[in-house]
C-alpha positions as CSV (number, residue, x, y, z in Angstrom):
1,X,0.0,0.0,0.0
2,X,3.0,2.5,0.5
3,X,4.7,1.3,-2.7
4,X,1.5,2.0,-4.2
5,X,1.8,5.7,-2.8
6,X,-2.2,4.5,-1.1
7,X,-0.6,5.4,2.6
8,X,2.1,6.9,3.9
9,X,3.3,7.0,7.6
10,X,4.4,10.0,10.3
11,X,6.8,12.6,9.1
12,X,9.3,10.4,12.1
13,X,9.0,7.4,9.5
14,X,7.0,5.3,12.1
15,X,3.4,3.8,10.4
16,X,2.1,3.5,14.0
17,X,-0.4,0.5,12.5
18,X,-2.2,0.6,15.9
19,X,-3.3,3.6,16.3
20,X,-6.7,4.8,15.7
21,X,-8.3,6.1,11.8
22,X,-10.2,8.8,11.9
23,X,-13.3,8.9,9.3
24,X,-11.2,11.3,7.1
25,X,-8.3,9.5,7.4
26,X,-10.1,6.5,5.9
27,X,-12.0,8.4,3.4
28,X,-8.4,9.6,2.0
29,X,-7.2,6.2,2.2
30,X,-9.9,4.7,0.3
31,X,-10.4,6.9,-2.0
32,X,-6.7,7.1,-3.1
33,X,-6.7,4.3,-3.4
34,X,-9.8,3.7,-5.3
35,X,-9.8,6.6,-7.8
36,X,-6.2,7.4,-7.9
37,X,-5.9,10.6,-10.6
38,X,-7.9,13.0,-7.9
39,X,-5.8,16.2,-9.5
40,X,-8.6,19.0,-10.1
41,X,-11.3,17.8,-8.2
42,X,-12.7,20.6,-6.1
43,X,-12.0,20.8,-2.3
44,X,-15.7,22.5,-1.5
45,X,-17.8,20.5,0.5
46,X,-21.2,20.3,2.1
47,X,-19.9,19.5,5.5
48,X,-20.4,22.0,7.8
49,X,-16.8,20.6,9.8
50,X,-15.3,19.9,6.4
51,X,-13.3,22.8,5.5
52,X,-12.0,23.5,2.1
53,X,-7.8,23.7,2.7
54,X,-7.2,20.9,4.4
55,X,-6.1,18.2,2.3
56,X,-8.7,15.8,3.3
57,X,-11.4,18.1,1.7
58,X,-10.9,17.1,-2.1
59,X,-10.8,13.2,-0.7
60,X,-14.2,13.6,1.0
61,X,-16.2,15.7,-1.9
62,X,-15.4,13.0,-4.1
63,X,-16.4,10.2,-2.0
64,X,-19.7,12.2,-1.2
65,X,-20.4,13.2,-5.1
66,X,-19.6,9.1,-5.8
67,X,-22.1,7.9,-3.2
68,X,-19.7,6.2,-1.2
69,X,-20.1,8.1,2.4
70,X,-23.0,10.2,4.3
71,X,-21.9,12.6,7.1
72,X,-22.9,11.9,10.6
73,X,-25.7,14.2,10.3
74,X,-27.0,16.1,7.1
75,X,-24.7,18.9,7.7
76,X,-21.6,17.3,9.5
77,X,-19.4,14.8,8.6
78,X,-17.5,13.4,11.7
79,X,-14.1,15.3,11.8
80,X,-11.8,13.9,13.6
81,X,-14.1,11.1,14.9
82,X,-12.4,7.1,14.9
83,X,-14.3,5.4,11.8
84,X,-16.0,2.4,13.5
85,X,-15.4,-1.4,11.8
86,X,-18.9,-1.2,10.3
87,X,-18.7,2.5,8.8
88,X,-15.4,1.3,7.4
89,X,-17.1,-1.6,5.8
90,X,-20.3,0.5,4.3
91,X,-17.7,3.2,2.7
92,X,-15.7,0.0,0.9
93,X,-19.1,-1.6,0.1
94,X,-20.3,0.9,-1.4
95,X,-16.7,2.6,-3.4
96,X,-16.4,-1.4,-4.6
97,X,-20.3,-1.2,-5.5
98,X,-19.1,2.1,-7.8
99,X,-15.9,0.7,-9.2
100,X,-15.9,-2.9,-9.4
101,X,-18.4,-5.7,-10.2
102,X,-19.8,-7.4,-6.9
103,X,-22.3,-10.1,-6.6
104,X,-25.1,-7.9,-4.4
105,X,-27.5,-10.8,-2.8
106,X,-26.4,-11.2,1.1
107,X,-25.3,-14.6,1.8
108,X,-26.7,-15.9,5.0
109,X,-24.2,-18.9,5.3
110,X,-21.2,-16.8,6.5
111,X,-21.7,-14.5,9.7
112,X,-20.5,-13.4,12.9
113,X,-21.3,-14.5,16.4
114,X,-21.7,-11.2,17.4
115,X,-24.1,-10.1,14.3
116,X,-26.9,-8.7,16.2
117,X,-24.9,-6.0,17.5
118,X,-24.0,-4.8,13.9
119,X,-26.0,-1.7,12.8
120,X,-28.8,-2.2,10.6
121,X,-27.2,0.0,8.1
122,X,-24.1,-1.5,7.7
123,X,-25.1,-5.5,7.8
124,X,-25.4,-5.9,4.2
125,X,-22.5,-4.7,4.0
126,X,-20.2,-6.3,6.7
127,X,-22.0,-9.5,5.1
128,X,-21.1,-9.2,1.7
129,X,-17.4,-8.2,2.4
130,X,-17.2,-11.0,4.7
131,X,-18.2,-13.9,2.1
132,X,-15.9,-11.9,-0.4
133,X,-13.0,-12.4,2.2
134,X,-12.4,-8.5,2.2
135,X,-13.2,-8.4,5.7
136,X,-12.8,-10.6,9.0
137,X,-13.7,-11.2,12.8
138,X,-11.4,-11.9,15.6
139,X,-10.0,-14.8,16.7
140,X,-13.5,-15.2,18.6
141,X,-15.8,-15.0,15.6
142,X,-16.7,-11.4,16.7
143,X,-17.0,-8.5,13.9
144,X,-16.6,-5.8,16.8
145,X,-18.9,-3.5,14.9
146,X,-18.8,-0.8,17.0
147,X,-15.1,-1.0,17.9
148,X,-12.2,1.8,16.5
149,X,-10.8,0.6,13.3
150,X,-6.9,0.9,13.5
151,X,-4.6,2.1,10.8
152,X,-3.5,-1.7,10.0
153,X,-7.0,-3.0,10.1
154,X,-8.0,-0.1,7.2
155,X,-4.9,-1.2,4.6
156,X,-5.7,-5.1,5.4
157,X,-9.2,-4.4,4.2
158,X,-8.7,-2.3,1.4
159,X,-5.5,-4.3,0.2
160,X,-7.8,-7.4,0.4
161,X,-10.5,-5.9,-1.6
162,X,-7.9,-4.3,-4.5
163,X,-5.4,-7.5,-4.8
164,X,-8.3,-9.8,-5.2
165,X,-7.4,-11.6,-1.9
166,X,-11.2,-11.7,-1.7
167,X,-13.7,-12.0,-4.0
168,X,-13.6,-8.7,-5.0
169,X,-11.7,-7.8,-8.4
């Protein structure tokens, strides 16, 4: 994913894989990764908490114009908030939805023990990239919906889903 210019670590040279991802974080990473040539794409937004110099901007109003994320609220997108395991799945649902062909019936045969307590919003998602191997649970069978996504646990999921280490191609 470095090679690939996708992520890059702390100005120290440290990656710091552990550490929490922030939504915008993720929505850079995914994007870049995603839709590569973003050169020209304009930084306004219609997030209220979005503002237009940072260098996240540009990564956020084209996941929003592509369909691929939805604010916290209709005005606010969550800056500076830890993406959760299930909103990290929805965004790469829905960007591999836009850019790649993806069988879209739910399987029922693969799921997690602790399915229940994954947002309504988000199961079709966490379902889909689960059979497609683009996602996983712990060692417990847990999804940990709800649970900070780490640094690592974002470029496992997206290098899954681009290399075809899934079933998405």
């Amino acid at each position: 994913m470095t090679k690939k210019g996708i992520v890059s670590g702390y100005g120290d040279g440290t990656f710091c894989p552990n550490l929490p991802l922030t939504r915008e974080a993720f929505v850079k990473i995914i994007v870049g990764a995603f839709y590569p040539d973003v050169q020209g794409f304009k930084t306004s937004t219609v997030f209220s908490d979005v503002k237009s110099e940072k260098g996240y901007s540009m990564y956020i109003n084209i996941a929003y114009e592509n369909g691929i994320i939805n604010g916290i609220s209709d005005t606010e997108f969550g800056i500076g908030q830890n993406i959760t395991r299930e909103d990290m799945a929805v965004m790469l649902y829905r960007i591999l939805l836009n850019k790649l062909e993806i069988d879209h019936e739910v399987p029922m045969d693969k799921t997690f023990k602790d399915k229940e307590s994954i947002s309504e919003y988000a199961l079709n998602s966490v379902l889909m990239l689960s059979a497609n191997g683009d996602i996983s649970g712990d060692d417990t069978g847990n999804f940990n919906p709800k649970k900070g996504a780490t640094r690592a646990e974002a470029c496992q999921m997206i290098y899954n889903s681009i290399a075809g280490e899934g079933g998405s191609k």
